[in-house]
N, C-alpha and C positions, 0 to 999 in steps of 0.2 A: 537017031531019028526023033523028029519033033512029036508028042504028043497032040494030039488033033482033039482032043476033047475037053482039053482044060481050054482051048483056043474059042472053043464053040459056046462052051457053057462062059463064058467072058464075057462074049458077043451078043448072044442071049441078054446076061444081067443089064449091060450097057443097051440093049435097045430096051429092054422092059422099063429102065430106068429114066432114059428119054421117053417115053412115051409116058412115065406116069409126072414127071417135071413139066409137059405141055397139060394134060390133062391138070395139073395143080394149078398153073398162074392163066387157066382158061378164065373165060369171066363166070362170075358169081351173080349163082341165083338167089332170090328169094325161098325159104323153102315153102315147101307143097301143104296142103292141108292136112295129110298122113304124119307129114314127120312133123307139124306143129302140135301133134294131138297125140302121137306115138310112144308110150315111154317118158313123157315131157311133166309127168306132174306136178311139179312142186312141191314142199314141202306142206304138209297138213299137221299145223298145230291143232292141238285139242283145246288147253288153256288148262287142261290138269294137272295145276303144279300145287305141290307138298304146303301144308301150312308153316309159317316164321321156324316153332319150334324142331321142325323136323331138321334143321341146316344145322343145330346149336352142337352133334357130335362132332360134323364136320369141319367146322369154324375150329375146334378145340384141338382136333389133330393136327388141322395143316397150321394153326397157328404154333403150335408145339415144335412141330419139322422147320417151319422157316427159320422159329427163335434160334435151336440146337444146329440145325446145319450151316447158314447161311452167316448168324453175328454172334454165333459160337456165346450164347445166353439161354441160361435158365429158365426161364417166363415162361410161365403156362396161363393159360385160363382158369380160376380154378371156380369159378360162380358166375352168373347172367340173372339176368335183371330188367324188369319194365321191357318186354320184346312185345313189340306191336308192329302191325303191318301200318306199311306207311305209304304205298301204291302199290296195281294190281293193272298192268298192261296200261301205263301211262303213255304210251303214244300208240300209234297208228293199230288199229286191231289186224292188220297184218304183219307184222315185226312178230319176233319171237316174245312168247309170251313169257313175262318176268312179273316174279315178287318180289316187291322189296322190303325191306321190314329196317328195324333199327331198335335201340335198345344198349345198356348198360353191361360193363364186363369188369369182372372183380379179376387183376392179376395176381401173381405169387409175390409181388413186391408189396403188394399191399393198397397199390392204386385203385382206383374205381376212373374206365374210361367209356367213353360212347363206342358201341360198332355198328356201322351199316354193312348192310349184307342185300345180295341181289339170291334168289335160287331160280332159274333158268330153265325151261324146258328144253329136252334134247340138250343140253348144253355139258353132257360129261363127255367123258374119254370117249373121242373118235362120233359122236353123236350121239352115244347111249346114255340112257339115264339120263336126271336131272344135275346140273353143273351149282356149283356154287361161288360167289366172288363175294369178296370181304374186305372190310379195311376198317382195323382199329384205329381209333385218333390217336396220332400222336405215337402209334408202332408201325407207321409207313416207313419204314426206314428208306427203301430205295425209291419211293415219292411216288409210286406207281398211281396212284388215285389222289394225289395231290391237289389243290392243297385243304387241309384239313378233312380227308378222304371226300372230297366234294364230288369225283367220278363215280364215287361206289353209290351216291345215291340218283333218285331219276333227275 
């Protein structure tokens, strides 16, 4: 004998399923004044980002990770130098608010290069905290801010 309930609860999914497939390609409203206002905030910067030297731990560790992991090299940071702020929310005062700065880096080879660096509000892991992006001249290896790290600055 046939089961009668797995038949019914089938026939159920299949109309609940037709019925939310009309309701989907029904026509599209505008939304209401409730749901433009509801939960819709947007993001609110403050403009409360860290001064040049607060990035300079950070700059020195992930500069250390990429040398050792990535082109399997030695190179550290091992000294900075001349770090001034070089903009401070250079375009639109609605964009996320960034500083930029720039300034001189002593490596373990014995070089002395330029690095710009951006620090970002909201801009770490997943939105929290303040983010950091960097680019020594001349240590782009994979060109990411290319050329002559020209992206890293505003």
């Amino acid at each position: 004998m046939r089961d009668l309930t797995f038949s019914k609860k089938s026939g159920l999914a299949a109309l609940l399923g037709v019925a939310l497939g009309v309701l989907a390609f029904g026509e599209a409203q505008a939304a209401n004044p409730l749901e433009l206002n509801f939960w819709l905030n947007g993001p609110r910067y403050d403009g409360n980002v860290k001064p040049c030297e607060a990035a300079l731990p950070t700059i020195t560790s992930q500069f250390q990770e990429k040398e050792s992991k990535f082109w399997n090299s030695s190179l550290a940071i091992t000294a900075y130098g001349n770090i001034r702020e070089t903009a401070f929310r250079p375009w639109q005062s609605d964009n996320i608010p960034r500083r930029f700065c720039s300034g001189d880096v002593m490596l373990s080879d014995g070089k002395m290069r330029p690095v710009h660096f951006s620090i970002i509000e909201d801009g770490g892991f997943a939105g929290f905290g303040q983010g950091v992006e960097w680019c020594v001249v001349g240590m782009d290896r994979n060109w990411a801010f290319n050329p002559a790290c020209k992206a890293a600055r505003p």
